[in-house]
Backbone as XML, in Angstrom:
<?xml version="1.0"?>
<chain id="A" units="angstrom">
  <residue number="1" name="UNK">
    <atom name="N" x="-13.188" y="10.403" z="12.236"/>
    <atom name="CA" x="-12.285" y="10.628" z="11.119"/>
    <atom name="C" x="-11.036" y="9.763" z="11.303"/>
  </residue>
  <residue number="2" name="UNK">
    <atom name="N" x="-10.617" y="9.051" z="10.498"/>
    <atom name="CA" x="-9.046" y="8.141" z="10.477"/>
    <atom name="C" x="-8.078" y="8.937" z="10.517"/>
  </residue>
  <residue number="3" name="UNK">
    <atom name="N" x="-6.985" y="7.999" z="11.133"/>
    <atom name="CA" x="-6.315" y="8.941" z="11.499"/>
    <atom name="C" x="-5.030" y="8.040" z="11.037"/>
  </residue>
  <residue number="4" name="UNK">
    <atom name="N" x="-3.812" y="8.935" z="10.621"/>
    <atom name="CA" x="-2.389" y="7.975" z="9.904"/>
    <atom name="C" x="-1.601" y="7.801" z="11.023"/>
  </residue>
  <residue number="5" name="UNK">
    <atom name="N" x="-1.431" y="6.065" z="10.698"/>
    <atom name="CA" x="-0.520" y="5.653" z="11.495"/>
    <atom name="C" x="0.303" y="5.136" z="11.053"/>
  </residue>
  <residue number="6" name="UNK">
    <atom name="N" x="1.814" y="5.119" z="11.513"/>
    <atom name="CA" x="3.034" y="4.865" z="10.751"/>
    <atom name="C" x="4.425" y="4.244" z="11.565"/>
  </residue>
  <residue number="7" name="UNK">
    <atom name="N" x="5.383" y="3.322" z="10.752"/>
    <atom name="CA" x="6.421" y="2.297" z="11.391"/>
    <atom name="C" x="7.164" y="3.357" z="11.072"/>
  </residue>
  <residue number="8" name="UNK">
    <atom name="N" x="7.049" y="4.122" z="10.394"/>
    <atom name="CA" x="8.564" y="4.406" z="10.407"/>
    <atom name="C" x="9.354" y="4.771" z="11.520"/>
  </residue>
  <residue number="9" name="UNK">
    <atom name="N" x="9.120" y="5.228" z="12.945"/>
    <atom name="CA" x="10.389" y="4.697" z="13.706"/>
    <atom name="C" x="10.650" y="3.650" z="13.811"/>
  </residue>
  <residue number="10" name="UNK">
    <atom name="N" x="10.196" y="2.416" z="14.028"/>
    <atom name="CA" x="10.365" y="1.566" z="14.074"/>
    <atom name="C" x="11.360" y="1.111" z="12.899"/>
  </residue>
  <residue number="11" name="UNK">
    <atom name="N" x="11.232" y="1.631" z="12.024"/>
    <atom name="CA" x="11.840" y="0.931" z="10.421"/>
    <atom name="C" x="13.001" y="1.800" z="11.137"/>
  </residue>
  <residue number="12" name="UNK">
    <atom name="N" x="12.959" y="2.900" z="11.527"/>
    <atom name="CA" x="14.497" y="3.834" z="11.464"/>
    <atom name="C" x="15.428" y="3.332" z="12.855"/>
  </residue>
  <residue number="13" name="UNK">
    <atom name="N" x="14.661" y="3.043" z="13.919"/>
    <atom name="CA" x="15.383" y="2.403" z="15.094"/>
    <atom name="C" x="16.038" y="0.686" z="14.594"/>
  </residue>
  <residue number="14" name="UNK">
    <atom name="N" x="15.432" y="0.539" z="13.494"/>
    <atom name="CA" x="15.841" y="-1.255" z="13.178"/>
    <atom name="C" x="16.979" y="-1.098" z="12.257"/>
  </residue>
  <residue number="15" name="UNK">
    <atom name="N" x="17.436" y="0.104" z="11.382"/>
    <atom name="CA" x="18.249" y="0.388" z="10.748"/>
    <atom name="C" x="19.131" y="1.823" z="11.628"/>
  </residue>
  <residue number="16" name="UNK">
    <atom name="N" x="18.904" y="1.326" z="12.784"/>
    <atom name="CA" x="19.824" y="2.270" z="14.210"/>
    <atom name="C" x="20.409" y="3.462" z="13.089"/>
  </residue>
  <residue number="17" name="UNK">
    <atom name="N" x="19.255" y="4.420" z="12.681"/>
    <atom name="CA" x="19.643" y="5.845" z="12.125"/>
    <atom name="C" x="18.481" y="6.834" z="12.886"/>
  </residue>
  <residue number="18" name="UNK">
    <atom name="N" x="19.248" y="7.894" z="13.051"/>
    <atom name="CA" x="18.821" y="9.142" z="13.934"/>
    <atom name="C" x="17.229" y="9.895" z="12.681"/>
  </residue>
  <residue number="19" name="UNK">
    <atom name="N" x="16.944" y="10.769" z="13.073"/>
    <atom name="CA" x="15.668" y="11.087" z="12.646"/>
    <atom name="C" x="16.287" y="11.693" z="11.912"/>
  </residue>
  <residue number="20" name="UNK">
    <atom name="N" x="17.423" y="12.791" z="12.272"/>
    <atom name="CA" x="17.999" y="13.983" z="11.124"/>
    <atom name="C" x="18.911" y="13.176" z="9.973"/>
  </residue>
  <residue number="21" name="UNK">
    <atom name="N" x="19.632" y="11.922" z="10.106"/>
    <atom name="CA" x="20.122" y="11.184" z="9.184"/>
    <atom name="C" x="18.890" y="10.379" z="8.471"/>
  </residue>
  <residue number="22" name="UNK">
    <atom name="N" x="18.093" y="9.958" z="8.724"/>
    <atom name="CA" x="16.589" y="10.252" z="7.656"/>
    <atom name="C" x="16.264" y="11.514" z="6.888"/>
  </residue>
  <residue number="23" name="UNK">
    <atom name="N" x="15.889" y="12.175" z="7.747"/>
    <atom name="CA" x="15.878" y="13.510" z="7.267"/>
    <atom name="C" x="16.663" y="14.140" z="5.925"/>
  </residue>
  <residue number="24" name="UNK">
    <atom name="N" x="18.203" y="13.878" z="6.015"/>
    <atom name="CA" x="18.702" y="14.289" z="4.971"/>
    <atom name="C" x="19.113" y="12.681" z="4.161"/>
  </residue>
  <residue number="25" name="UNK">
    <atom name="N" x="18.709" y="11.924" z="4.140"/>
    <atom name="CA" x="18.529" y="11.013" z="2.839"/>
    <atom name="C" x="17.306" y="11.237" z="2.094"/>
  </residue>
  <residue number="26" name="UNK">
    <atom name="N" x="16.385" y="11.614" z="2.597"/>
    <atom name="CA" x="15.150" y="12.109" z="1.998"/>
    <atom name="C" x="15.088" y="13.434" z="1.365"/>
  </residue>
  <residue number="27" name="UNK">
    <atom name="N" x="15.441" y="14.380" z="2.209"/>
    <atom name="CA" x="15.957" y="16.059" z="1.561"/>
    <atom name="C" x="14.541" y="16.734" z="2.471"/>
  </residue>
  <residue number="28" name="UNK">
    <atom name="N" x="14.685" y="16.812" z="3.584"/>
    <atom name="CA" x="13.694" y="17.333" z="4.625"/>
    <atom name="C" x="14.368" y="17.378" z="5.529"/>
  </residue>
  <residue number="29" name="UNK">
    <atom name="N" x="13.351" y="18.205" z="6.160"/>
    <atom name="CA" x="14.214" y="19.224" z="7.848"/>
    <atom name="C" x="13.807" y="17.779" z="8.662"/>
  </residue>
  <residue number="30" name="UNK">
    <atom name="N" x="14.442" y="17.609" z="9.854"/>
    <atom name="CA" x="14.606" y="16.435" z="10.658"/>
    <atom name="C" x="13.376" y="17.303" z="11.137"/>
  </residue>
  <residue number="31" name="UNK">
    <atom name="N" x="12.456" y="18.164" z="11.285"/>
    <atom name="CA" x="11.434" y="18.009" z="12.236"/>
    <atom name="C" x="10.324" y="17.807" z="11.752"/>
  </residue>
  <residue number="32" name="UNK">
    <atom name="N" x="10.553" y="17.407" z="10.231"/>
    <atom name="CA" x="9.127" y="16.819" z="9.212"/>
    <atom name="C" x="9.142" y="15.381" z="9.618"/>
  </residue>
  <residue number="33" name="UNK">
    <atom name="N" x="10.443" y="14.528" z="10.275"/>
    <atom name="CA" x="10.286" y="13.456" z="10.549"/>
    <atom name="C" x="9.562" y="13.275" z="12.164"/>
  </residue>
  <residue number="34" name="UNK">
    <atom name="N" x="9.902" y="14.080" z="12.797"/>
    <atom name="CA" x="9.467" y="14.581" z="13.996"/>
    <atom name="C" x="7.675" y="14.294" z="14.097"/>
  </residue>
  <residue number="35" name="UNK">
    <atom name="N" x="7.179" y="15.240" z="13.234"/>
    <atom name="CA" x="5.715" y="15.346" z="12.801"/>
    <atom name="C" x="5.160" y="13.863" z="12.250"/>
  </residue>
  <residue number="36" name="UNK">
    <atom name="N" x="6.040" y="13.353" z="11.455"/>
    <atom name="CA" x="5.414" y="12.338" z="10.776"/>
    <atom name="C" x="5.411" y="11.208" z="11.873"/>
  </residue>
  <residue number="37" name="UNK">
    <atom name="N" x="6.826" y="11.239" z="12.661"/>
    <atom name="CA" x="6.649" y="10.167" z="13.889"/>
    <atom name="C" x="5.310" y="9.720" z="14.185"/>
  </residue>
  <residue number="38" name="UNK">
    <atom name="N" x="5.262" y="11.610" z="14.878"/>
    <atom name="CA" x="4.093" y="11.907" z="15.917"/>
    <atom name="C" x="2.480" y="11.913" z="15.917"/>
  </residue>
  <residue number="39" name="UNK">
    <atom name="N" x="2.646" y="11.414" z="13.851"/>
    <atom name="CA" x="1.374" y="11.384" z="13.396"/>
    <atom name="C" x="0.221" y="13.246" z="13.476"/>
  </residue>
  <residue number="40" name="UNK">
    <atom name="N" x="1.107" y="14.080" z="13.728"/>
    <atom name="CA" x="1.167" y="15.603" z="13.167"/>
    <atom name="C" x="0.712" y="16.163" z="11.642"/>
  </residue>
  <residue number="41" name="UNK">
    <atom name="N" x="1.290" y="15.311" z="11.107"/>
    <atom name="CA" x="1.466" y="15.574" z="9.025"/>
    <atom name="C" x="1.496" y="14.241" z="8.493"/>
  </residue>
  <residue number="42" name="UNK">
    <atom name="N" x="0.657" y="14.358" z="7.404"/>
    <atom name="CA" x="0.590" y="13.662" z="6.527"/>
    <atom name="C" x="1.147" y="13.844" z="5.450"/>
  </residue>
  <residue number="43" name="UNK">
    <atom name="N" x="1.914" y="12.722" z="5.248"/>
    <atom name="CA" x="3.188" y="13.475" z="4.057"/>
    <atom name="C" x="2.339" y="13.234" z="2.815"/>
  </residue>
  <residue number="44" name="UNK">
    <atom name="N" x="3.126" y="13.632" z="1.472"/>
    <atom name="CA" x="2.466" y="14.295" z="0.301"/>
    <atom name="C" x="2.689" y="12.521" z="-0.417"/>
  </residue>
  <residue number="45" name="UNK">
    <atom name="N" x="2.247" y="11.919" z="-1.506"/>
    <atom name="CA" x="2.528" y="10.635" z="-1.865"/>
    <atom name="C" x="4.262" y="9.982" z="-2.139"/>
  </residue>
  <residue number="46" name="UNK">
    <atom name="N" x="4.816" y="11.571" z="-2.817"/>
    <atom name="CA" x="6.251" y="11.535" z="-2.789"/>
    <atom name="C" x="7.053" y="10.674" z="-2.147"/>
  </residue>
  <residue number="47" name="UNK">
    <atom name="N" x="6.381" y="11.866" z="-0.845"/>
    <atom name="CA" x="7.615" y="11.680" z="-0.039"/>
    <atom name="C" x="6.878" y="10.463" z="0.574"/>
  </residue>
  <residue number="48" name="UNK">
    <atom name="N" x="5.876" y="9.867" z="1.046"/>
    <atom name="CA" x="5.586" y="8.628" z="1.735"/>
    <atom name="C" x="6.260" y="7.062" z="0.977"/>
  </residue>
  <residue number="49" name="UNK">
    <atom name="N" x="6.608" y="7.675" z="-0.627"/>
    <atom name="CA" x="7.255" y="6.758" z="-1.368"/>
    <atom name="C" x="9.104" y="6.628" z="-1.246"/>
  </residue>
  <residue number="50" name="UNK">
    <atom name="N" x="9.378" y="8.037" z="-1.137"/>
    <atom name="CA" x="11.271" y="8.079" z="-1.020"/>
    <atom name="C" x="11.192" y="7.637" z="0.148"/>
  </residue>
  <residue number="51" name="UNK">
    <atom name="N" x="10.171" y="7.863" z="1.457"/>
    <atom name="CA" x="10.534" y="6.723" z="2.930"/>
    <atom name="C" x="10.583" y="5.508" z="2.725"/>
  </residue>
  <residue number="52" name="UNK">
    <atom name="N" x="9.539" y="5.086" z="2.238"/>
    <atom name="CA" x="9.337" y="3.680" z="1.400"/>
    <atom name="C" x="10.987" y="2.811" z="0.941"/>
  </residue>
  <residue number="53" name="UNK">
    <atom name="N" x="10.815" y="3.855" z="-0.140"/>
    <atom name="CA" x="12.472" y="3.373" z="-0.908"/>
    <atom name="C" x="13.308" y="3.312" z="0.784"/>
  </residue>
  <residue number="54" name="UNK">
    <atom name="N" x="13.424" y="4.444" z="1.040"/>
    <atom name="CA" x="14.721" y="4.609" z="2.379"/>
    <atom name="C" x="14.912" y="2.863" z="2.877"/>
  </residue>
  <residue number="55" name="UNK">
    <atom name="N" x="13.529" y="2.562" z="3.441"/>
    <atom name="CA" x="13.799" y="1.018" z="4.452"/>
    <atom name="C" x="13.226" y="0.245" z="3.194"/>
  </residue>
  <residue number="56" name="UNK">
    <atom name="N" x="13.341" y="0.331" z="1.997"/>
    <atom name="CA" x="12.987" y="-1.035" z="1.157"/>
    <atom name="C" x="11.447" y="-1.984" z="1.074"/>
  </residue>
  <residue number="57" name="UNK">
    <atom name="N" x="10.428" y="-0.816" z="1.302"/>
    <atom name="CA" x="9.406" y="-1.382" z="1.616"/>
    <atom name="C" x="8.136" y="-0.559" z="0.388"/>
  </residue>
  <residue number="58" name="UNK">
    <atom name="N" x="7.250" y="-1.411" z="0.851"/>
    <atom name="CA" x="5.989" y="-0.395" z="0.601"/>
    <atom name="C" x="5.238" y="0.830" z="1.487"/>
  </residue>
  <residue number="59" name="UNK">
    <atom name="N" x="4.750" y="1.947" z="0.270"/>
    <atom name="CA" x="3.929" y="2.640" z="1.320"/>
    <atom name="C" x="2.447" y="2.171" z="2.072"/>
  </residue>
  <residue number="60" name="UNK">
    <atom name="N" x="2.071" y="1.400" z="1.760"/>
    <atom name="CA" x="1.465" y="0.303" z="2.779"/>
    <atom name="C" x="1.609" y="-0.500" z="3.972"/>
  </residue>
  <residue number="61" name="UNK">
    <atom name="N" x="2.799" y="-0.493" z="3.506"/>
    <atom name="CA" x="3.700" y="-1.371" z="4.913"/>
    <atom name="C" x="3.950" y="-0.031" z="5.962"/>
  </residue>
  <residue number="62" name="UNK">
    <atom name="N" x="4.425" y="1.002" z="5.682"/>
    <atom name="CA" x="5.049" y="2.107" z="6.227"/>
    <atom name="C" x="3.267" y="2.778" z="7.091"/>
  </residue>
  <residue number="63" name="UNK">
    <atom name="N" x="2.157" y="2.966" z="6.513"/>
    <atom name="CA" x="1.089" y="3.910" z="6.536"/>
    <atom name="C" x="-0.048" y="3.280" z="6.578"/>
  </residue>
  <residue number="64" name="UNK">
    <atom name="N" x="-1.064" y="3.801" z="7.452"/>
    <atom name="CA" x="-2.291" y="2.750" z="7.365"/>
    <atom name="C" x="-3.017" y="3.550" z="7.985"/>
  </residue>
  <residue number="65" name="UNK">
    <atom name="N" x="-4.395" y="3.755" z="7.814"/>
    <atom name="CA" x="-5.173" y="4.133" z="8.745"/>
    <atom name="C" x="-5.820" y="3.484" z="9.579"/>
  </residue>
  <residue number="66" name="UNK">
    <atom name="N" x="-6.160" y="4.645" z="10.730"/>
    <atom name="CA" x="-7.281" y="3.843" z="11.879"/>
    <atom name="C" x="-7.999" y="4.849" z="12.260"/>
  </residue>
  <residue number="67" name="UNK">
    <atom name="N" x="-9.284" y="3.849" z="12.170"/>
    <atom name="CA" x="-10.689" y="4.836" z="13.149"/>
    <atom name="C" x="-10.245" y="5.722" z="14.930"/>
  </residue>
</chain>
């Protein structure tokens, strides 16, 4: 089964912001970013899009799967 893999620390360490200052630009508890790091949760299309917006990218760029 694939499994989601994701930059966004990477996008959030390159724009030197904390997980909970993500967290509330998005309007989520800093430990949904936690999960999403950790590849835990798969966020809903929404929100994989307001991260998107956050670092100026696509949700493609941000999300990808792997075997």
């Amino acid at each position: 089964m694939p499994t989601l893999k994701t930059k966004i620390k990477a996008y959030r360490e390159d724009m030197n912001i904390t997980q909970s200052e993500l967290a509330e630009l998005i309007g989520v508890r800093r430990e949904t970013i936690v999960h999403l790091e950790s590849g835990k949760y798969n966020p809903s299309l929404k929100l994989a899009m307001d991260i998107a917006n956050i670092f100026d990218t696509s949700v493609e760029e941000l999300f990808s799967f792997k075997d």
